[in-house]
Structure formats: C-alpha cells, structure tokens
Backbone of each chain as nested JSON, in Angstrom:
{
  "chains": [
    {"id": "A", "residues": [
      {"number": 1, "name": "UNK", "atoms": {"N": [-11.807, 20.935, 47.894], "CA": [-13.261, 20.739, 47.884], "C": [-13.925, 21.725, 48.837]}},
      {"number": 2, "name": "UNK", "atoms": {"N": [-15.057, 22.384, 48.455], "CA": [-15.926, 23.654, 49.519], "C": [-17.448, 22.27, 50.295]}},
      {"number": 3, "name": "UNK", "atoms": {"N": [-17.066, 22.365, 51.31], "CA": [-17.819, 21.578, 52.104], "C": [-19.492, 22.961, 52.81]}},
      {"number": 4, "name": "UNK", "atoms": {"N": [-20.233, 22.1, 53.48], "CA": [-21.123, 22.644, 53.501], "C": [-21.468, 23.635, 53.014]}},
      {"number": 5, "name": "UNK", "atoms": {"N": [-22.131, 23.554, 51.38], "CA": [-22.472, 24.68, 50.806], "C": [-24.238, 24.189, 50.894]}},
      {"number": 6, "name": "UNK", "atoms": {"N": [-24.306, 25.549, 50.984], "CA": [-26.319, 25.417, 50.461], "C": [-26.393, 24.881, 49.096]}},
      {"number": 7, "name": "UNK", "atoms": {"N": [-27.569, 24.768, 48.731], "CA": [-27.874, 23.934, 47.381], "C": [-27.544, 25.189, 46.445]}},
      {"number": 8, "name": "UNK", "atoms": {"N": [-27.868, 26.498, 46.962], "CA": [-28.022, 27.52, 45.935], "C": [-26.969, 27.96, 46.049]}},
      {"number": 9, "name": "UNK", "atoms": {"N": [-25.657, 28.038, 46.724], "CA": [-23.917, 28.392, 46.945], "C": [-23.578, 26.834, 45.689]}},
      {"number": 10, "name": "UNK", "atoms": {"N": [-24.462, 25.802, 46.062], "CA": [-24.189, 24.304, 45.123], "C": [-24.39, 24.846, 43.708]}},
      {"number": 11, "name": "UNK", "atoms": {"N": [-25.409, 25.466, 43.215], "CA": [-25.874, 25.495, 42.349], "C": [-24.843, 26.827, 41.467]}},
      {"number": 12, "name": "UNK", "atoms": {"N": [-24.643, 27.765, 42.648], "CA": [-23.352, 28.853, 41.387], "C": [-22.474, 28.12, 41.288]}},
      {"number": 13, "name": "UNK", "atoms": {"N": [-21.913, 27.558, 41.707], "CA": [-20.643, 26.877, 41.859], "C": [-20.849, 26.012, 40.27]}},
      {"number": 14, "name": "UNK", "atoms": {"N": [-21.747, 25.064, 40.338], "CA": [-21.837, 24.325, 38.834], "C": [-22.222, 25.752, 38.113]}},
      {"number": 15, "name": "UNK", "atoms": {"N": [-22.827, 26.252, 38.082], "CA": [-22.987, 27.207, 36.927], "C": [-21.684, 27.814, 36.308]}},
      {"number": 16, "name": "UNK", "atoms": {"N": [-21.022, 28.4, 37.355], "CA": [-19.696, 28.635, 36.62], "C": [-18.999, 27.64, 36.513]}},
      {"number": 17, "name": "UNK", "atoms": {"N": [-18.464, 26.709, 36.99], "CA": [-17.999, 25.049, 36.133], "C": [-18.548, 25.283, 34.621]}},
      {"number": 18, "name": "UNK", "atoms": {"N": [-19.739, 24.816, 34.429], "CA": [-20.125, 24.742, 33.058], "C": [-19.577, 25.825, 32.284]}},
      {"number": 19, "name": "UNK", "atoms": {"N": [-19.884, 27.377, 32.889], "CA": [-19.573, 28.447, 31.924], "C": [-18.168, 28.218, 31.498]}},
      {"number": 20, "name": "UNK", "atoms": {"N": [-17.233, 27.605, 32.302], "CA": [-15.991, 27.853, 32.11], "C": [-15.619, 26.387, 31.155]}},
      {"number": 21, "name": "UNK", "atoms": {"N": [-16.747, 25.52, 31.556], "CA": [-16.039, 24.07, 30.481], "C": [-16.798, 24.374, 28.89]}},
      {"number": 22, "name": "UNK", "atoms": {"N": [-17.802, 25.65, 28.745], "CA": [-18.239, 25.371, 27.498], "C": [-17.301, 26.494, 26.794]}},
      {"number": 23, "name": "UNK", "atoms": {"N": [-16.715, 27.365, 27.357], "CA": [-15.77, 27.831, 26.642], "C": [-14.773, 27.7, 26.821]}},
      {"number": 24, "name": "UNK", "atoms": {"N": [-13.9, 26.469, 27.772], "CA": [-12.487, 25.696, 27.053], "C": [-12.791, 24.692, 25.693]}},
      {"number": 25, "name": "UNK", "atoms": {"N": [-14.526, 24.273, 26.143], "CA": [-14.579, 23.4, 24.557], "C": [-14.464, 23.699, 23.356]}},
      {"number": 26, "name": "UNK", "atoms": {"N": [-14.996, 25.489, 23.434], "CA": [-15.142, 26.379, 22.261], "C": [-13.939, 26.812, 21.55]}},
      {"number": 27, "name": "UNK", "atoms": {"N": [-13.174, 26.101, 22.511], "CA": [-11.663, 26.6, 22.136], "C": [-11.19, 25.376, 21.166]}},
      {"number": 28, "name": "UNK", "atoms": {"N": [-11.742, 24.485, 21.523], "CA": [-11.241, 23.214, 21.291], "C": [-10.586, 22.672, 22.176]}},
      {"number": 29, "name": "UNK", "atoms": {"N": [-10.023, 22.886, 23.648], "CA": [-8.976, 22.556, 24.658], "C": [-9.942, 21.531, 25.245]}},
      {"number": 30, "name": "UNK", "atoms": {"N": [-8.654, 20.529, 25.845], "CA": [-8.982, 19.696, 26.941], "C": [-8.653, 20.559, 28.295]}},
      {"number": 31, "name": "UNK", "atoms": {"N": [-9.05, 19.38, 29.409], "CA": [-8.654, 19.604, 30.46], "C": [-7.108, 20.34, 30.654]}},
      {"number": 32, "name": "UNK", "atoms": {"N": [-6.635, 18.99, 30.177], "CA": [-4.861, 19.049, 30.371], "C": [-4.333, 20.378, 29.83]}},
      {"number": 33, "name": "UNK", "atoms": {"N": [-5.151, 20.584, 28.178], "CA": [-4.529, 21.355, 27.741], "C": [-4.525, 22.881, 28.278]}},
      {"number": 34, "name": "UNK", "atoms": {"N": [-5.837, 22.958, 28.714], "CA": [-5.913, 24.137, 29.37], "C": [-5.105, 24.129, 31.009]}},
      {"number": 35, "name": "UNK", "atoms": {"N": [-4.884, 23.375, 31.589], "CA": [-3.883, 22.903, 32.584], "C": [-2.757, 23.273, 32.323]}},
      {"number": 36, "name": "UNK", "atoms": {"N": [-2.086, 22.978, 30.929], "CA": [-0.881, 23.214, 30.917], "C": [-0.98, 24.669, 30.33]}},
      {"number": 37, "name": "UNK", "atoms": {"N": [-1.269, 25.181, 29.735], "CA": [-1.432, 26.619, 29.24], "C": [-1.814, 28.226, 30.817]}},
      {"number": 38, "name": "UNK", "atoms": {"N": [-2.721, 27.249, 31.372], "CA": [-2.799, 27.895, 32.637], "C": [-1.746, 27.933, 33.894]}},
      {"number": 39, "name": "UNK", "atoms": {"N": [-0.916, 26.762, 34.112], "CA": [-0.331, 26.365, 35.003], "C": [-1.024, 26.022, 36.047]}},
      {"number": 40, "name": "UNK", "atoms": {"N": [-2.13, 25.823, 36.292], "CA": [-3.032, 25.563, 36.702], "C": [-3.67, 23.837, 36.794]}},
      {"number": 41, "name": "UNK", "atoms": {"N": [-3.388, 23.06, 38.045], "CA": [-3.543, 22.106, 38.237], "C": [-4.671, 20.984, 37.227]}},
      {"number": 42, "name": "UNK", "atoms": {"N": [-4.433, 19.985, 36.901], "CA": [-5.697, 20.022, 36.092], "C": [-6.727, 19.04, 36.9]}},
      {"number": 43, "name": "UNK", "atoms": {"N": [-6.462, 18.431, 37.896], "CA": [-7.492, 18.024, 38.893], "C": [-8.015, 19.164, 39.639]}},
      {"number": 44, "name": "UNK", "atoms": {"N": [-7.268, 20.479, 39.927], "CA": [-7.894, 21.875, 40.231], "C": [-9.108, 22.1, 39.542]}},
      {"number": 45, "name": "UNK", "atoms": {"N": [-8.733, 21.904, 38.103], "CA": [-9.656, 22.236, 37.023], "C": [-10.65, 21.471, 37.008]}},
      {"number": 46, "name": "UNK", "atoms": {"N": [-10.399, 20.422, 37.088], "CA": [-11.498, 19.348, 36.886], "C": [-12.551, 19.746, 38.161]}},
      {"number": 47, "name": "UNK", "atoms": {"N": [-12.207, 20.379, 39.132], "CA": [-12.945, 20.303, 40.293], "C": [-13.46, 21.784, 40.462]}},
      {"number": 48, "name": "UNK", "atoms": {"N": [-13.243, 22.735, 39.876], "CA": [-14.19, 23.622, 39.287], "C": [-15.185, 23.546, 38.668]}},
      {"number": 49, "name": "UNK", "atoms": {"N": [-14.79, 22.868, 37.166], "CA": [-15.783, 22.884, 36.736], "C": [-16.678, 21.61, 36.615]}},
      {"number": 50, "name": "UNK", "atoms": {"N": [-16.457, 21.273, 37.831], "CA": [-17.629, 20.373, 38.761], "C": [-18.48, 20.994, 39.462]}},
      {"number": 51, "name": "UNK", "atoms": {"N": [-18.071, 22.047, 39.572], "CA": [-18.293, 23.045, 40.814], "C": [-18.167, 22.762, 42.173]}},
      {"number": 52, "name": "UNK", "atoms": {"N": [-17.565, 22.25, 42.375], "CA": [-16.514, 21.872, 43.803], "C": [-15.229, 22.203, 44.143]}},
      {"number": 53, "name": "UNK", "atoms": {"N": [-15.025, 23.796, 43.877], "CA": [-14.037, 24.757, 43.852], "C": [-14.653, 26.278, 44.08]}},
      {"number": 54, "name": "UNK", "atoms": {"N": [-14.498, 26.917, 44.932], "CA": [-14.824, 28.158, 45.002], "C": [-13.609, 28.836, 44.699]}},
      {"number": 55, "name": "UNK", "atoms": {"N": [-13.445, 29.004, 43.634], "CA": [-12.278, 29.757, 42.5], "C": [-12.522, 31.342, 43.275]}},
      {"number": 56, "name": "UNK", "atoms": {"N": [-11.077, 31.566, 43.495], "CA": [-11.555, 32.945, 43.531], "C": [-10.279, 34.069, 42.549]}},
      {"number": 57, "name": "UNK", "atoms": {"N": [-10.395, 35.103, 42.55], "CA": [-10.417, 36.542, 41.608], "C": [-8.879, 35.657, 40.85]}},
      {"number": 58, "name": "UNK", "atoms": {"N": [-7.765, 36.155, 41.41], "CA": [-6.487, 35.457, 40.732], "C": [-6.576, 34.58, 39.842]}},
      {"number": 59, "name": "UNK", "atoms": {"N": [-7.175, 33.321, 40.221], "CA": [-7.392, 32.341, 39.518], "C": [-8.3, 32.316, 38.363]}},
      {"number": 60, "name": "UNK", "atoms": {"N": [-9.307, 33.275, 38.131], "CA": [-10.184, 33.765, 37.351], "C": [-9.455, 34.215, 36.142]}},
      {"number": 61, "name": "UNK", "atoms": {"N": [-8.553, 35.592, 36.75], "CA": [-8.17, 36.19, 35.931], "C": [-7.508, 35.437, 35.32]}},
      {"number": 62, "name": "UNK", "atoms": {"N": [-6.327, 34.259, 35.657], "CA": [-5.229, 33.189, 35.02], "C": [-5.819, 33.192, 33.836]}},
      {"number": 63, "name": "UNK", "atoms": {"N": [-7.397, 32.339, 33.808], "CA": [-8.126, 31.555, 33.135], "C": [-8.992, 32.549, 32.004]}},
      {"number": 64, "name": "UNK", "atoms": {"N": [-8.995, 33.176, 32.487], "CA": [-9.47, 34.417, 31.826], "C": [-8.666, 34.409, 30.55]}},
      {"number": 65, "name": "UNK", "atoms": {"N": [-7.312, 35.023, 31.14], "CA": [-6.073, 35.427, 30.122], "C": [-5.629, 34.543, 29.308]}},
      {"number": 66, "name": "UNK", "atoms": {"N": [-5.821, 32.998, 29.756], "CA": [-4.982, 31.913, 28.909], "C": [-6.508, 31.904, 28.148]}},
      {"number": 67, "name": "UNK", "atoms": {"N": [-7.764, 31.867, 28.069], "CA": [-8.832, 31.794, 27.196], "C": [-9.273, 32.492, 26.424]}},
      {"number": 68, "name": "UNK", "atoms": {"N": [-8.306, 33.264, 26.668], "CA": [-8.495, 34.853, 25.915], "C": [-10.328, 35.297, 25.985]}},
      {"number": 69, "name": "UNK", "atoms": {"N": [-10.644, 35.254, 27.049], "CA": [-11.724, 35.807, 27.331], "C": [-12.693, 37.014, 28.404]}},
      {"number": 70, "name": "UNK", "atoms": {"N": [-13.622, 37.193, 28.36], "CA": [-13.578, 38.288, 29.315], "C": [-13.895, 37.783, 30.896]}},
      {"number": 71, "name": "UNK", "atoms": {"N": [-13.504, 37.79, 31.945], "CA": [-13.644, 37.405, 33.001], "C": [-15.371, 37.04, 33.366]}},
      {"number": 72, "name": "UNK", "atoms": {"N": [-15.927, 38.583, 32.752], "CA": [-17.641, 38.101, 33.008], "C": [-18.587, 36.739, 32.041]}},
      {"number": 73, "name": "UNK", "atoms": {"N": [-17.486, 36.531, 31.68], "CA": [-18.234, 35.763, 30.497], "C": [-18.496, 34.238, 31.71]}},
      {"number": 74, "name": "UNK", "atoms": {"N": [-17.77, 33.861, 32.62], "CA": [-18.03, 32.907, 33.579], "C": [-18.958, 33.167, 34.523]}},
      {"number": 75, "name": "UNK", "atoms": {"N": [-19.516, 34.407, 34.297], "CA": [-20.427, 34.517, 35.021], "C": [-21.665, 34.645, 34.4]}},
      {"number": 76, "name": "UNK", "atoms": {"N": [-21.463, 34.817, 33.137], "CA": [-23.221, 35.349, 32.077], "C": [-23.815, 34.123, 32.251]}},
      {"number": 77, "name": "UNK", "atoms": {"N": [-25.552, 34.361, 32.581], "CA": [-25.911, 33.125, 32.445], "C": [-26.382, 32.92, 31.069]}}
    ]},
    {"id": "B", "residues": [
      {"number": 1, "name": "UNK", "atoms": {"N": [-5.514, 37.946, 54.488], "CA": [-4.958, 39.042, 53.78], "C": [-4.42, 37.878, 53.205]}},
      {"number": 2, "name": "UNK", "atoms": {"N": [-3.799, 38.442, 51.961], "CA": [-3.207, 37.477, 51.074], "C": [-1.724, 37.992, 51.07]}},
      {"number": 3, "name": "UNK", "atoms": {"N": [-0.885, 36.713, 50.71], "CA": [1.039, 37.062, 51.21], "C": [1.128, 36.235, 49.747]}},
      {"number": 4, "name": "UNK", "atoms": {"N": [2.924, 36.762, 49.483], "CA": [3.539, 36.955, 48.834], "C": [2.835, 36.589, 47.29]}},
      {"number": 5, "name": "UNK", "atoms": {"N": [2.362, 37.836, 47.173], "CA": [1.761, 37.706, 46.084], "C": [2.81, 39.196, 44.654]}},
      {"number": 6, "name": "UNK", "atoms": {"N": [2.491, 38.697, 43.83], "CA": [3.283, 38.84, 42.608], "C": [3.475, 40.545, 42.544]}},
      {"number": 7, "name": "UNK", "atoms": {"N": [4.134, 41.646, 42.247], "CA": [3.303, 42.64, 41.468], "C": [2.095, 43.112, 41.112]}},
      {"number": 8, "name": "UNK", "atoms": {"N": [2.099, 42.158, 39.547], "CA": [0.682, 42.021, 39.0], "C": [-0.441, 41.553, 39.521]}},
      {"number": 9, "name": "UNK", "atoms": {"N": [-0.577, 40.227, 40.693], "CA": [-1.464, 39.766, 41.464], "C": [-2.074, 41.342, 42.154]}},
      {"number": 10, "name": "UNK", "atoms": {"N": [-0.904, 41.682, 42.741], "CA": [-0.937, 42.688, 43.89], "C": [-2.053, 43.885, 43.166]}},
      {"number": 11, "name": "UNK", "atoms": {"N": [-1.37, 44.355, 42.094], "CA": [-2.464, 45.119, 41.224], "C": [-3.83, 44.58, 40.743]}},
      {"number": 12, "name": "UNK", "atoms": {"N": [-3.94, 43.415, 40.708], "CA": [-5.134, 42.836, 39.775], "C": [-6.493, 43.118, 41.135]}},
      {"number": 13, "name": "UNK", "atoms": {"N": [-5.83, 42.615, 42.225], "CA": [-6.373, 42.73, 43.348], "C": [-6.862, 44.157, 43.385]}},
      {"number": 14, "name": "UNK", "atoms": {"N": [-6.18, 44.96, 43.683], "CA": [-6.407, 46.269, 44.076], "C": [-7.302, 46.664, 42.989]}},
      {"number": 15, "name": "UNK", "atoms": {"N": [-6.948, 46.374, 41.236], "CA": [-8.244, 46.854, 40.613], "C": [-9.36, 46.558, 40.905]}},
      {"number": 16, "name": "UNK", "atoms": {"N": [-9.949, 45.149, 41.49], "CA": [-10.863, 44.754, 41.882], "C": [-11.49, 45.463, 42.6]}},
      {"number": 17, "name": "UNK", "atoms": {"N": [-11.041, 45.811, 43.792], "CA": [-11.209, 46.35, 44.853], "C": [-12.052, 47.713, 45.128]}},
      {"number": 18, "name": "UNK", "atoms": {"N": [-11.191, 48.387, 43.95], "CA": [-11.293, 49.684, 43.584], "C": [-12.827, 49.541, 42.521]}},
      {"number": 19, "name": "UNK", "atoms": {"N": [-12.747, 48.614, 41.607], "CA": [-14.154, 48.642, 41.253], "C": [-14.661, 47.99, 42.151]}},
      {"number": 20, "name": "UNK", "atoms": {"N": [-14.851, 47.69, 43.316], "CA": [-15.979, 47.598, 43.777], "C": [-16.556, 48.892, 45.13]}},
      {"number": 21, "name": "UNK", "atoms": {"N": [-15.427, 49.513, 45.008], "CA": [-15.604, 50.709, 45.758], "C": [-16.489, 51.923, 44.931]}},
      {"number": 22, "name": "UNK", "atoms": {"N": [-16.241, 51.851, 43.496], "CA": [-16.77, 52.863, 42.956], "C": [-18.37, 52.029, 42.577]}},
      {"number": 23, "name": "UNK", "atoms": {"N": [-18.638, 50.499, 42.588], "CA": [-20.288, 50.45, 42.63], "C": [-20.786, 51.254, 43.814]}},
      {"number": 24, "name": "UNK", "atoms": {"N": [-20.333, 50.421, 45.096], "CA": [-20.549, 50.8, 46.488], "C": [-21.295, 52.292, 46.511]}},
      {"number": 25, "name": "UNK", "atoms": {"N": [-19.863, 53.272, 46.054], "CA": [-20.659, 54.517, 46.403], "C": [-20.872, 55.073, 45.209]}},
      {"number": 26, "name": "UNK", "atoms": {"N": [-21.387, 54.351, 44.249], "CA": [-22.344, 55.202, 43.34], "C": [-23.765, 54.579, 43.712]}},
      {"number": 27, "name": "UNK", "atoms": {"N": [-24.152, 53.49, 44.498], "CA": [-25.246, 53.368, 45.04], "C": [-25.438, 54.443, 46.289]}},
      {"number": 28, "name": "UNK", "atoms": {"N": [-24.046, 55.204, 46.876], "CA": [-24.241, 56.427, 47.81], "C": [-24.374, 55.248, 49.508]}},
      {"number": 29, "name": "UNK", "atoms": {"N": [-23.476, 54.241, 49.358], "CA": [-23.471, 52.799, 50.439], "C": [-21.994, 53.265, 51.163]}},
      {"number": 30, "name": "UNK", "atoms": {"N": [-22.515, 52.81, 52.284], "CA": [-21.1, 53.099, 52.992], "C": [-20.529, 51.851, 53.276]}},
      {"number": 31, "name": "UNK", "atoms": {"N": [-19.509, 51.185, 53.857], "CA": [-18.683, 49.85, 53.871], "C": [-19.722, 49.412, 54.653]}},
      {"number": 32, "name": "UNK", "atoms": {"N": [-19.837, 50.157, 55.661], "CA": [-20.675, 49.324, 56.767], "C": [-21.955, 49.064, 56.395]}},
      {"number": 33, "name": "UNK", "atoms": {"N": [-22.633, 50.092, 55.538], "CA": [-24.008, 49.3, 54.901], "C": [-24.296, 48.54, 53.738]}},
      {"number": 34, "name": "UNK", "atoms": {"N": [-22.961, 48.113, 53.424], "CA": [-23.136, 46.961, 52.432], "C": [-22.812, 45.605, 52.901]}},
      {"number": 35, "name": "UNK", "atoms": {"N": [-21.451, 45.629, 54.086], "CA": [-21.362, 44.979, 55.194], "C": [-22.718, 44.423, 55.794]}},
      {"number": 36, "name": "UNK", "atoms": {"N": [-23.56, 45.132, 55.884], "CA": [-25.217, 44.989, 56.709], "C": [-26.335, 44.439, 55.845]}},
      {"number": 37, "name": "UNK", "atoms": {"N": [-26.008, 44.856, 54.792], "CA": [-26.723, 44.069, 53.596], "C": [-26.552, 43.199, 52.794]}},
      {"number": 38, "name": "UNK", "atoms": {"N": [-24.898, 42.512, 52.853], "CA": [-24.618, 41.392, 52.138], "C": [-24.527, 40.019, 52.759]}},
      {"number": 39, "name": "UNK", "atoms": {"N": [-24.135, 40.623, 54.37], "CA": [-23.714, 39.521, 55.245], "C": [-22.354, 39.512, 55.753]}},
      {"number": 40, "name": "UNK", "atoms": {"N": [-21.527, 39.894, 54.904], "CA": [-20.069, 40.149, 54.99], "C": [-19.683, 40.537, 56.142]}},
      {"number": 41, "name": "UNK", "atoms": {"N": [-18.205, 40.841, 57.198], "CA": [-18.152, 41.739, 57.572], "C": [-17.13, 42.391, 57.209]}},
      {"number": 42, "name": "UNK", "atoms": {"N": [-17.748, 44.084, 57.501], "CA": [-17.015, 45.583, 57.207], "C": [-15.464, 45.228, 56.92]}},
      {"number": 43, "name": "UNK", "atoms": {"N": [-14.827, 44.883, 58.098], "CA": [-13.019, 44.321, 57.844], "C": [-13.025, 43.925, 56.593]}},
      {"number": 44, "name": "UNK", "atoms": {"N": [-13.449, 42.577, 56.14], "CA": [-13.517, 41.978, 54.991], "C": [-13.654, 42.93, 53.683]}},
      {"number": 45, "name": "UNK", "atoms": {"N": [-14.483, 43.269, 53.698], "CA": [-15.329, 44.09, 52.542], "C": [-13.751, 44.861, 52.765]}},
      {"number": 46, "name": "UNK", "atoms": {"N": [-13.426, 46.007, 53.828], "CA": [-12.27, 46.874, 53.609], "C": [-10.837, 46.06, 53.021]}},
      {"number": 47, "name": "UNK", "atoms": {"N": [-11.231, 44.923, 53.338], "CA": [-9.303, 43.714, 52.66], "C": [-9.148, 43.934, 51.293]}},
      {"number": 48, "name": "UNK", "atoms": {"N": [-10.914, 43.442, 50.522], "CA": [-11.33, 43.362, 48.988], "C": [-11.182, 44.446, 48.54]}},
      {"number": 49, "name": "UNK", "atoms": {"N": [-11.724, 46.104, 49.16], "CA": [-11.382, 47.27, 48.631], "C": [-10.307, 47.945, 48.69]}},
      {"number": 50, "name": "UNK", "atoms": {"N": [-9.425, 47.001, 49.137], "CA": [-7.731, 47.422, 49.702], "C": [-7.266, 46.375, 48.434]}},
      {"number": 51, "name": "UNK", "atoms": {"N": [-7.711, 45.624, 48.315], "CA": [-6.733, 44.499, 47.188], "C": [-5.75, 43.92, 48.057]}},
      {"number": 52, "name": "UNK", "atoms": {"N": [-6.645, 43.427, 49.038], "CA": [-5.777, 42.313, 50.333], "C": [-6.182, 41.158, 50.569]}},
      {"number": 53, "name": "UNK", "atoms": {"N": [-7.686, 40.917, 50.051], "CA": [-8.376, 39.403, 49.715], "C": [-8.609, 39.355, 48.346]}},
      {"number": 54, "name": "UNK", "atoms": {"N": [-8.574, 37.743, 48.472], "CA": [-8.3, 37.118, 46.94], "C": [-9.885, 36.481, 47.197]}},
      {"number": 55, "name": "UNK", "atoms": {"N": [-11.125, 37.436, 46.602], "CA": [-12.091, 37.31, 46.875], "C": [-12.476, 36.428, 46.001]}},
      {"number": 56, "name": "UNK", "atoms": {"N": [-13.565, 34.941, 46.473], "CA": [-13.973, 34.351, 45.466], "C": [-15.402, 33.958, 45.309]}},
      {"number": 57, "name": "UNK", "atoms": {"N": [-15.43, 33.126, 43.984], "CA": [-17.184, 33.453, 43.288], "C": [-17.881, 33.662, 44.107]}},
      {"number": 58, "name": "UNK", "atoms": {"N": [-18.173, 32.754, 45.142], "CA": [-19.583, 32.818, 45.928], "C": [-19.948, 34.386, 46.881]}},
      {"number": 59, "name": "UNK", "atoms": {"N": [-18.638, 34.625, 47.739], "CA": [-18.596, 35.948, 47.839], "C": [-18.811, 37.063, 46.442]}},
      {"number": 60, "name": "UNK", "atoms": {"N": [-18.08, 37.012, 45.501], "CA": [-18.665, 37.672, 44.731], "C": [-19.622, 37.836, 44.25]}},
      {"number": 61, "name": "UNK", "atoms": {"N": [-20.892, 36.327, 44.295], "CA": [-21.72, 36.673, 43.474], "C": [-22.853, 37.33, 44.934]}},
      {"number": 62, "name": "UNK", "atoms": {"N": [-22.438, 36.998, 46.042], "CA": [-23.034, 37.917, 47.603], "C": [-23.042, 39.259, 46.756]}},
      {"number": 63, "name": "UNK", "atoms": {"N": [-21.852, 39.819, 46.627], "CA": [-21.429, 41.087, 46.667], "C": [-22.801, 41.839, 45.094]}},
      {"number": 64, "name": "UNK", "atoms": {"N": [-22.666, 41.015, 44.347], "CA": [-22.861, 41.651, 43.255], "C": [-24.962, 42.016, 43.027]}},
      {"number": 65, "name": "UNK", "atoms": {"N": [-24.871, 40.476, 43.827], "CA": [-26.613, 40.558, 43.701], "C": [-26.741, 41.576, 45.458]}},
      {"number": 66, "name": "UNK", "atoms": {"N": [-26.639, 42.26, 46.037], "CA": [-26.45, 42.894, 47.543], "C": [-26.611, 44.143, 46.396]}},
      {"number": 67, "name": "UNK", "atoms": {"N": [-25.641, 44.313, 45.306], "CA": [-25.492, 45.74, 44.839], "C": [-26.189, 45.63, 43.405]}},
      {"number": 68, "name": "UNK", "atoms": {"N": [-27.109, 44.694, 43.214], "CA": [-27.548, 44.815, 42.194], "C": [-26.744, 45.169, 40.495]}},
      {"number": 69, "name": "UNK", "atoms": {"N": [-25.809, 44.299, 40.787], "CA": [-25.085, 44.523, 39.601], "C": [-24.269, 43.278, 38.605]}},
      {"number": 70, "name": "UNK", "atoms": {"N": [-23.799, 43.606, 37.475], "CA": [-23.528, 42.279, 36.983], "C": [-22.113, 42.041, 37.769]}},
      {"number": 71, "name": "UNK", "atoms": {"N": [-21.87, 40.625, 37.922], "CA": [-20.348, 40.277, 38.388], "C": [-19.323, 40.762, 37.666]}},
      {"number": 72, "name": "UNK", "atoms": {"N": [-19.463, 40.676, 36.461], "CA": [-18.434, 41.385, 35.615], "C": [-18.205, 42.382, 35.821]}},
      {"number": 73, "name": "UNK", "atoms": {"N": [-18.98, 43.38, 36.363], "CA": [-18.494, 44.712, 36.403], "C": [-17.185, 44.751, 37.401]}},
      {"number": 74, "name": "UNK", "atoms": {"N": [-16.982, 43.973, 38.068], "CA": [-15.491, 44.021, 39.473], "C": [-14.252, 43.658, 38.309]}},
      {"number": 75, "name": "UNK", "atoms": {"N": [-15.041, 42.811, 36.717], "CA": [-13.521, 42.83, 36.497], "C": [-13.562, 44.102, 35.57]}},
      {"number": 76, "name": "UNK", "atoms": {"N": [-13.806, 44.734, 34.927], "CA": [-14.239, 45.462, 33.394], "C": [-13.065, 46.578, 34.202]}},
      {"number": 77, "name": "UNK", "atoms": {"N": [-12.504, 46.971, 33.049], "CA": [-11.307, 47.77, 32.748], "C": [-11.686, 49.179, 32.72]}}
    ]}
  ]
}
C-alpha cells in the first residue's frame, strides 16, 4: 500500500488502475487469470488497480507483455 | 539501485533510461536541470538513466509532465 499520497499522486494512481482493469476486461481476463498468466500476485493486482500500488517500470512491462499491449496504453487518458 | 535483477530486467531498465536521456537532451536539459525542475534529485534521475532504478508511475508521470511529454514515450522502441 503507498501511504501519504496527495489527492492528485491519489488520483494517477486510480487512473492507471482503471486503464489497466479496462483492458484486462477487454481481454476477457479476470483478476486471477491475469495473475496467473503474469505471475504476478493477484491481491498485488487487485491493489493496483485500486490504485493503491505505485507499480513501477518492470512490473509494467510484465503486464504489458502478458496483455499483449503497449505499455503507454496505461497511461492514455 | 536495484539487485539481482534478470538480464532482460537489467536491459529493460537501461532502455528506459536511455529514453529518457534522449527526451532530456533534446529539450537541450542537463540532469541537474531537470533534477531542479521535477523535484527529483540529480543521483536519482542519474540511477533511472543508468537503468539502476526500477522507476515507478508517480515518478514517471513527475518526469514526463517536467518534460512535457507523453509517458509512453520512456517505453516506445
């Protein structure tokens, strides 16, 4: 969990959560499934894309690669 | 600095890094004046352009709105 964040450090944080849960949905994946495809914890996951994870580059890219997507795409608003 | 990290980690990093060295000075910015303008400090900024921090969102999205640029561009090939 990232403790004392500003509202607006609060507010990227959900933004990329969402970016990243509307395209595991687009996939059709769950949590888990993208958990297990990532190796990637899936309470990790869940707490991203809560935005209560400051994910950084490595972990991007994981998620990136198992979504077959482009890294900026978690960031487009 | 980040430890025992993979090969490929090791590279993914360093690409990062490296694109963010070539925004830097195609704005004609030196470490230390992006250091001065993002908040960061200089060390830091030199770990990320070394591919020695595993830099994440919130720093990145510092880095990207400081240089006026999209986030994606640190990953783009």
């Amino acid at each position: 969990m990232e403790t004392n964040l500003s509202p607006e450090q609060q507010r990227d944080l959900q933004a990329f959560g969402k970016r990243l849960a509307v395209i595991r949905k687009s996939r059709g994946w769950s949590q888990e499934k993208l958990a297990l495809e990532s190796g990637l914890a899936r309470s990790y996951l869940g707490g991203v894309e809560r935005g209560q994870r400051n994910i950084a580059v490595l972990n991007i890219l994981k998620l990136a690669r198992t979504l077959e997507c482009d890294p900026g795409a978690f960031f487009q608003t």
